[in-house]
Structure formats: C-alpha cells, structure tokens
N, C-alpha and C positions, 0 to 999 in steps of 0.2 A: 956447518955440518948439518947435516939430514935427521931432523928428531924421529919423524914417521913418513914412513914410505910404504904405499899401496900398489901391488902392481894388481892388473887383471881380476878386482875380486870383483866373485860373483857368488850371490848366496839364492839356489831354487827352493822352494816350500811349494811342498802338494799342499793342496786344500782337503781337509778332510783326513791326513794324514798323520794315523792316529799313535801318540809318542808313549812307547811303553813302559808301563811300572810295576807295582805290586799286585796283582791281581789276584782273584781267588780262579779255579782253576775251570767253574762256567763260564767268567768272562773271557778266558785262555781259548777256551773250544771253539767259544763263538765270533771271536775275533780271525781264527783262524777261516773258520767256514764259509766268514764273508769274504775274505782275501781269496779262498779258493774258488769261489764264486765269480766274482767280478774278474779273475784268470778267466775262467771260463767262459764269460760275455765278452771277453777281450773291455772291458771297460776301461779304462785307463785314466786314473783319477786326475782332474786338470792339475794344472801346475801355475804356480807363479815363480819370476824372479825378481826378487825385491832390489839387488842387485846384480847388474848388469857390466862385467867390466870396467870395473872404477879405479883407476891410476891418476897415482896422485904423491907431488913432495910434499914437507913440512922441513921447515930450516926450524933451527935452535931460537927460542925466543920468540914466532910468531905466535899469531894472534889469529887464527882463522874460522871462517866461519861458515855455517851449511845453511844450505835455507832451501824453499820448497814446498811444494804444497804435502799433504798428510796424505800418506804413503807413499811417497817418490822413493823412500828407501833410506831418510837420514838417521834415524833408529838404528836400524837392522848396520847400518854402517860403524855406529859407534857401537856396536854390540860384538862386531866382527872385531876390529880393530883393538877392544878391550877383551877379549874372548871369551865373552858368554856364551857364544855359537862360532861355530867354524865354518869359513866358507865353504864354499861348493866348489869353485875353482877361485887361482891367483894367490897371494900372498901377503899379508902384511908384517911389517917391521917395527915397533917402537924401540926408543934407544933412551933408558931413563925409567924413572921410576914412575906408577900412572896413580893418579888419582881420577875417580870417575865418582859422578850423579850421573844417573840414567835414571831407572824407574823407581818410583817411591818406596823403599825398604830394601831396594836392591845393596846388600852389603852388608846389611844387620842382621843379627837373629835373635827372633821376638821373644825369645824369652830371659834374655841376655838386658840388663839396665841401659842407659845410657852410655854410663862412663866405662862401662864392662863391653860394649859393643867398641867405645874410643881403644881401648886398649888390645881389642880385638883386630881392630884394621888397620893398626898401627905395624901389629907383629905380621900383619898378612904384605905390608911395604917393607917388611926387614928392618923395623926401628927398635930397639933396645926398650928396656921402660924406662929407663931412664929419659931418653930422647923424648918419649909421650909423655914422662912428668911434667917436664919443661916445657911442653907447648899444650895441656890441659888445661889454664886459668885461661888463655888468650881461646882454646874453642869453648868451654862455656860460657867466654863474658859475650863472645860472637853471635853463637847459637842462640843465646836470649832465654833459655829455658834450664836457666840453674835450679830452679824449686824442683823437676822432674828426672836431673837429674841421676837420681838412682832409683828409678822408675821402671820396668821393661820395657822396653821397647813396644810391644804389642799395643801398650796403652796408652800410645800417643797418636796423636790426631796427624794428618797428612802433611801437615803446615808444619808442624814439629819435628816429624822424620825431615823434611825436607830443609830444615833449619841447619838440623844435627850433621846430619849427611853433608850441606856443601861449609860448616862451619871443620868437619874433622876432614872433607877433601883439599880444603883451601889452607889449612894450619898443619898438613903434617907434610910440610914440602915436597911434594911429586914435582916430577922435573916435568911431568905432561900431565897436566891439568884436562881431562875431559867432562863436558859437560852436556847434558839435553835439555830438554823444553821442560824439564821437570819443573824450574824457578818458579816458574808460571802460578804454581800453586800455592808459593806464599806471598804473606803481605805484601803492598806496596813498600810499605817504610825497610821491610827486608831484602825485598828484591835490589830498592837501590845499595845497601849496603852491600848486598852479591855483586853488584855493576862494579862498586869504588872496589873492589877487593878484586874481581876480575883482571880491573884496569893497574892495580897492583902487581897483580903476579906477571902481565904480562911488561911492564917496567923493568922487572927485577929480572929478564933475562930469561925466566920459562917458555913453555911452551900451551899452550892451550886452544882446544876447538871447540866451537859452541855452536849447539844445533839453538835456534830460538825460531818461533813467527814473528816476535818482536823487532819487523824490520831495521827502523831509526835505530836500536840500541847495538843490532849487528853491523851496521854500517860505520858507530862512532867505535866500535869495541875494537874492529877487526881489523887489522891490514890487507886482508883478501876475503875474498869467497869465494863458494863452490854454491851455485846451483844445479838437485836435483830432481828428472823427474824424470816418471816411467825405470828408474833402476840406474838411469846415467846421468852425468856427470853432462850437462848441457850451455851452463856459461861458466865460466872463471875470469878471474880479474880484479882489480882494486875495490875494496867492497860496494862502496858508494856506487860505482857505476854497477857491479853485478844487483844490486837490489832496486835501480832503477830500469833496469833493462827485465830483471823478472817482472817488476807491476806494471813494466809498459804489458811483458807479454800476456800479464791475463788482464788487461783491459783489453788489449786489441787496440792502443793508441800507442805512438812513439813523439820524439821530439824533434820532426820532421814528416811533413806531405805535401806530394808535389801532384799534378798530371800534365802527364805529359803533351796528348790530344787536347789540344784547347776545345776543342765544340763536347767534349765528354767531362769538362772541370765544371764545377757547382755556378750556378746562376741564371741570368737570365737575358733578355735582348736588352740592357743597357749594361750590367758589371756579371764579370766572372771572375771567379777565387782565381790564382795559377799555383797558388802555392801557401805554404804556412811553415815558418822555423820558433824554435825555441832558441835564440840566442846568448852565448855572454857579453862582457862588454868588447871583447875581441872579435868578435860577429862569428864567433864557432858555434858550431849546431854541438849543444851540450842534451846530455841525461841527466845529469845532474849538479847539482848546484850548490854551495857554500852558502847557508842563509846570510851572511854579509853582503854578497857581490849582488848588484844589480844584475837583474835577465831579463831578456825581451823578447816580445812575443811579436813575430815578425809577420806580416800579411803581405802578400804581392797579388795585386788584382791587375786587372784591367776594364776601363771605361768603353764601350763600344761604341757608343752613341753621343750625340749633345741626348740631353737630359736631365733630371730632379736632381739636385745635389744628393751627393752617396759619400759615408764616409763609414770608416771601421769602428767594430766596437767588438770586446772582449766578456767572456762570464770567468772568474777563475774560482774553480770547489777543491775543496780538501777530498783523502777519500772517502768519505764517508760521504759525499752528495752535498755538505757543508758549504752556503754559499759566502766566500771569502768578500768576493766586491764586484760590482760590473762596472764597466768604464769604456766610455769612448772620446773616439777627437772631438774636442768641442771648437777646435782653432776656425777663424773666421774664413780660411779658402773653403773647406767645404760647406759654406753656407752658399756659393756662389753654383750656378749651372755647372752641370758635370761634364769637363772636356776627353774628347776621348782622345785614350792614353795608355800607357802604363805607369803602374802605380808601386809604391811599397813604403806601408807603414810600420815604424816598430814603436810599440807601446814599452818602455821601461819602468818594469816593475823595481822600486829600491831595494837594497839589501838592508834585514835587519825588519822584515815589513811581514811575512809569509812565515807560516809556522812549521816548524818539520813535519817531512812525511811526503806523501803521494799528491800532487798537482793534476789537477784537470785543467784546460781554457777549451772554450768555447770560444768558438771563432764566429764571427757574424759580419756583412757588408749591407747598412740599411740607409734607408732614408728619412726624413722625418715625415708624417702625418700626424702634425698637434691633433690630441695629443699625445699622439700612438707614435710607435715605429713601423716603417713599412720596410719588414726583412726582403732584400732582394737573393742573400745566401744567409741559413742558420743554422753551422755545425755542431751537436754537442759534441765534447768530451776529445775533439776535432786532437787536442795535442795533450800530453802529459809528460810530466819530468818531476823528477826527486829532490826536496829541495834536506838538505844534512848540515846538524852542528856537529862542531868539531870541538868543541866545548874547551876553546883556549882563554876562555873568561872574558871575551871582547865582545860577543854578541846580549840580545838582550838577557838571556840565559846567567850569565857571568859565570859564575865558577857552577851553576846549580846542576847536574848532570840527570836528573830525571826532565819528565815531558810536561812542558807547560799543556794547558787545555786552549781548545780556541782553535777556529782557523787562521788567524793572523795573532802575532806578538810583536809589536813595535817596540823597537828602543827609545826611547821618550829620556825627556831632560827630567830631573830631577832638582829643586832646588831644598834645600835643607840649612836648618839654619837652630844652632843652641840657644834656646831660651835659657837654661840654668847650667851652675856646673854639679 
C-alpha cells in the first residue's frame, strides 16, 4: 500500500515578496504605494520555482531518501508534503500518522518546557496522555538532556532542540517518519544514535524520508532515492546507484570512457588510450560498489609502433583529493620493447581494502626514465565510482555503523590471545 504519494507538486516564491502581518498602519500605506508603483512600471517581481512538478510513490515501510545540492528544492518538498506551505500546483497524500524534524524549533513553543512541548505534540498526533506517559522515560533517556528537562525551551542551545525534536519524533510512533538535514547539527555520538534508531523504525515496518548531504549514510539507510535539482526530480533508483551517479554528475567523471576516432583518443605516436572501465568481478561496467567485492579498473590501449616498453599505471583519491595509493604493472613483459598491438589491462582493486565514499582513478600509460616516469597519456580524476557498506558485520566495519577516517580501511587478521582469567 502507498504511504505517500505526490502528484505534480509545484511550489513558485517571488523574491522579494513580501508576507503579511501585524503592521502599524504607515507600514500598510507604504506597502501599498509600492505595489501600486511597480503596477505602474509594469515591473514584475522575478519568481522562483523551488519545485517543479515532483511525482512520486512511497510504499508502507520504505526507507527513502532525497539528496541534491542546496536549493534543488529538498526542503521546500518536505515542507509541502508535511504542510507548512502549500503547493502551488499538484497534490500530495500521506496515509498515517507524520512525525517530522525539519528546522530547528520547528514544533515547539519557546515558552513551553521541555516535557510541556512532549506533551504538546503528542496531543497535536492524536495521542491520549496517557499514551505520552508511557513513552516519556524512553524520549528523555534518548534525548540525553534530563537535567533541562523542565526548562523552556527558548533556553536551549540548537544541539538540544535538535535532541528533543527527533528523541519525541522517533518515540511517539508516527507511521511517516520525516526527517531533514537538521541531524547535522548535533553531536557525532547523537547522530549515530539518530542513524541505529532510523535503521530501527524503518525494520519495524514504517515509513520514513530523509533529506541528508551525508551521502554514505543515505545510501546504507535507504532503499531508494530521489535526486533533486533546479525543482525536479532528476535521477531515481536503488540508492547506492542514485548517489553514485549524482558525485559522478558534479564531478564530471562516470565509470566508463571510451573514443570512438582513434586519431582524437589521448596519446602519442607510440600508445594511445581507447578506453577506460570500472569493472566488477563479472566485468560489468558498475557505479557503484560493495566495499567487500573486488573492482577493476580496466585500461584498453593501443601500441602503434615498435618502441620503449609502456605499461599502465593507476592514482586512486578519496573525495576530498586524498591520495588512497598509486600502482602499476610491474610484471616482467612490460619490461621488454613495446609490440604493436592492442592491449587491455585491468588492475584489481580487493575488497575490504577502499574506504566508503566517492572514488577518483587516475588513469595513466607511461614508460620508465630512471628515475623518473616518462607519461606518454596522464588522465586525472579520468573515472570515479561509489564505493558503500552495507554494514552486515562482515566487512572491516563489523557491526560499527558510523564512518571510519581514512582513505582506505583494510580488513587485517587479528590474533588475540588470554593471558589471565
């Protein structure tokens, strides 16, 4: 059954477009005489649409997740959808009760305690007090912030709304769990505890969507995504692949390039590129990757000449520019003259060897000049693909569900041994 269903929303914002309140009765005059004014220039204040015809299911139980760059419109979508604003055109449906984090204090009123705002948005879900008695000890021991308590609200710090807010969205059982990039603003040690509690509700059969930038954590949380940008709805699909296919798209690398004109592919009058794959151990052109499985990084040249011996070599970075390792054939044919030919090497990277997250390779075809390399082709950033744990307890990770540091984490042997009892 269909939790949430969007059809056609679209929400326009003029800029400049000014939302009215209480005013005294000069600001009324002069508000008015500008409005008649700029009638009068024909001005016509610009417009945005933050979203742009956004359709879209949600089954009972998933787990989905938005991603995008800042201002594609994931906000303004969970804003629609929970009804702080109302579209512009289109419709949406939720079926179930909603729990939402969006923006920090959004739900409270600051002059209301803690425990006085819990019982507040409890009766705003339709729950008896009763029902919020009973789930009370489990969101303050959550929340972390018993001492404050009975506190107002106003007087807490951003980390503490942000505690409060997804400790009483996630404890007073909404069938649709909504959530944004709010997380972001508390501790690490709370965020992972928002992750295992996420990864909780959506076990037990709810529903839940999570805007994050925190790519790796939306790709292990989610069963799907939406990316969006400019207002729409641009890739969808199994998450792991949508959040490799959005870092391919703003690097401008994917996990395949070919040319087709040989005299227009990278090199020189002895070797030229024809091609470069990211492959699995199936020899599928992958986006992304199970940090367990080996993947290889495939080169297809060609030798034009007799000539210096030429062989492949690889750079592979994290995103951050992070240089993971550089490697090439060191096998004894390419020590020999270079015959001309066609060629294809693939370098297999192991699994369990490469840290989560966004992959660069650098592709290169050189020769040696001890004790230098002499690059005949040196592409940077030439390919990229997502490498994702799936945190089944088998990789180096084991059961640990936050992000190790590093650009590589190997799984290493361990020997252990009891000196006492």
């Amino acid at each position: 059954m269909v939790a949430v269903r969007a059809e056609g929303l679209s929400k326009r914002y003029v800029i400049g477009e000014y939302q009215a309140g209480y005013d005294t009765l000069r600001d009324t005059l002069s508000r008015t005489a500008r409005a008649v004014l700029r009638r009068e220039h024909h001005h016509a204040p610009p417009e945005i649409w933050a979203l742009d015809d956004v359709s879209f299911d949600v089954a009972e139980g998933e787990v989905v997740g938005f991603i995008g760059r800042n201002g594609a419109g994931k906000s303004t979508l969970l804003k629609v959808l929970t009804r702080v604003t109302a579209p512009t055109r289109g419709t949406a449906e939720l079926r179930g009760r909603v729990g939402s984090i969006l923006e920090v204090g959004t739900g409270f009123h600051p002059e209301l305690t803690g425990r006085e705002n819990v019982y507040l948005n409890g009766a705003i879900l339709g729950m008896t007090r009763r029902e919020v008695n009973a789930k009370l000890p489990a969101i303050t021991e959550f929340s972390g912030i018993e001492k404050f308590f009975d506190t107002p609200v106003k007087r807490y710090s951003s980390g503490m709304y942000v505690r409060l807010a997804f400790a009483v969205a996630a404890h007073l059982d909404p069938e649709i769990l909504i959530i944004d990039e709010v997380l972001s603003v508390g501790d690490h040690e709370f965020q992972q505890r928002c992750m295992g509690r996420i990864e909780e509700i959506g076990r037990s059969g709810r529903t839940v969507l999570f805007v994050s930038h925190d790519l790796p954590t939306v790709a292990r949380l989610c069963e799907r995504a939406y990316c969006l940008d400019g207002g729409k709805i641009v890739l969808t699909g199994p998450s792991d692949d949508v959040v490799a296919k959005y870092l391919q798209m703003l690097s401008g690398a994917g996990a395949e390039v070919a040319w087709a004109v040989p005299e227009s592919s990278p090199g020189d009058e002895l070797v030229r590129l024809r091609s470069a794959r990211v492959v699995d151990a199936g020899g599928r052109v992958v986006d992304a990757i199970d940090v367990r499985q080996p993947v290889g990084i495939e080169i297809s040249f060609s030798v034009l000449r007799d000539g210096e011996p030429v062989f492949p070599k690889i750079k592979v970075t994290d995103e951050r520019g992070n240089v993971a390792f550089n490697a090439l054939d060191t096998d004894p044919r390419w020590r020999e003259p270079a015959q001309p030919g066609d060629y294809v090497a693939t370098a297999w990277i192991p699994g369990n060897l490469l840290n989560e997250g966004h992959v660069a390779v650098d592709v290169a075809l050189a020769s040696l000049d001890a004790p230098k390399l002499d690059h005949h082709v040196n592409l940077s950033r030439l390919l990229t693909f997502h490498v994702q744990d799936s945190v089944e307890g088998d990789s180096s990770k084991g059961v640990f569900t936050g992000q190790l540091q590093g650009v590589v984490r190997p799984k290493l042997e361990w020997s252990v041994e009891r000196r006492s009892a």
